[in-house]
N, C-alpha and C positions, 0 to 999 in steps of 0.2 A: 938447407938447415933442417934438423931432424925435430919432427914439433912432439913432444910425449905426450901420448893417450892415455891419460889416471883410465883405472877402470875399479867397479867393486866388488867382491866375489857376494854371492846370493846362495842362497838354497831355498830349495821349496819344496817341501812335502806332496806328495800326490799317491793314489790309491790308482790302482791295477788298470782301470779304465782310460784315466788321462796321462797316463804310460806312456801307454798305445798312439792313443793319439799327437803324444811328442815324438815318439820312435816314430811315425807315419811323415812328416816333417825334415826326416833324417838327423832327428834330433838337434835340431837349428830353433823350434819355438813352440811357443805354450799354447795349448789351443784356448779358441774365442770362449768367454766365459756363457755359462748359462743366463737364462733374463734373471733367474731369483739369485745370481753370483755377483752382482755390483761392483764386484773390486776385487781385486788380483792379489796376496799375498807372499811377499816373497820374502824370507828373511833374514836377520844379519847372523846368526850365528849357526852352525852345524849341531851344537846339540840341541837347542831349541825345533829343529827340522829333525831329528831324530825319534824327540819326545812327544812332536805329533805323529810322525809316521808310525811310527810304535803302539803311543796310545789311542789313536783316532783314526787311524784310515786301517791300521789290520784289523782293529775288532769290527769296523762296519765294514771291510769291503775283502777279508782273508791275506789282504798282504796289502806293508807298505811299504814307500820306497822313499828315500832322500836323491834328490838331484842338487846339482852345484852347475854354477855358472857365471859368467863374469860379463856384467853390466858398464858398459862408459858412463863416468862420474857426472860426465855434463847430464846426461840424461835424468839422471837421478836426483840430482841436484834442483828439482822443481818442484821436487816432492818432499815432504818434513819425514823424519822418523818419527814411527808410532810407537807407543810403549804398551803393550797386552796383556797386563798386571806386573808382572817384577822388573828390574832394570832387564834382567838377562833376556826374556820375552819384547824384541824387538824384531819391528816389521815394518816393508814400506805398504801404502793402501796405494797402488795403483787402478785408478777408475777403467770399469769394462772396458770403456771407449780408447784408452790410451793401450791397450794389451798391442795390438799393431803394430806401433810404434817402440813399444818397451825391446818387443822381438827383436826389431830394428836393429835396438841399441845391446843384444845380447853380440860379446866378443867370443869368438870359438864357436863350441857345440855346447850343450846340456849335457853334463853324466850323470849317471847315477852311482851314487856315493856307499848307498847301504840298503838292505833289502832286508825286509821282517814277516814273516809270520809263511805260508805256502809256497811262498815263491823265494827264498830265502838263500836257495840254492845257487839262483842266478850269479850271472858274473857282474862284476863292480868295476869301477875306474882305480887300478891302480894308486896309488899316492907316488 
């Protein structure tokens, strides 16, 4: 009997540094957060991951980047959706301590989706 695996696609914004350190992983998982980083954001929609990487991570850090990824439902389903001012700004808050596990539950690789500002040039995931 074939059991089906719901899963949910994710994106999450990140700036040139923690890149690196997903590419270093073979792009399988997010690195461990800093102590002042509490919680892990990843979120439900692609232009919401755009609109930070765009507005927030090129100007402080010369480039940014959208990743996509697809999460098992069970996993996620522990966790409530966050709303971070309009409906369209949704996120889940995954606590530092669960980022291990969240990995776990990452299906595939991590791509990167879109790329802004110096490094813009790089290559993307197909659609």
């Amino acid at each position: 009997m074939n059991k089906r695996i719901d899963m949910v696609t994710l994106w999450r914004p990140v700036g040139p540094k923690e890149l690196k350190l997903i590419e270093k992983s073979g792009m399988r998982a997010f690195p461990p957060r800093l102590p002042e980083q509490p919680i892990f954001y990843p979120v439900l929609s692609e232009a919401y991951a755009v609109q930070i990487a765009r507005d927030w991570n090129m100007p402080a850090n010369g480039s940014g980047f959208v990743t996509r990824f697809e999460v098992l439902k069970d996993f996620l389903d522990r966790y409530q959706i966050e709303q971070a001012g309009s409906k369209a700004l949704r996120e889940y808050w995954i606590p530092a301590e669960d980022l291990p596990e969240f990995n776990r539950a990452i299906v595939g690789g991590i791509k990167v989706t879109a790329v802004f500002g110096k490094d813009a040039n790089q290559p993307t995931v197909e659609e």
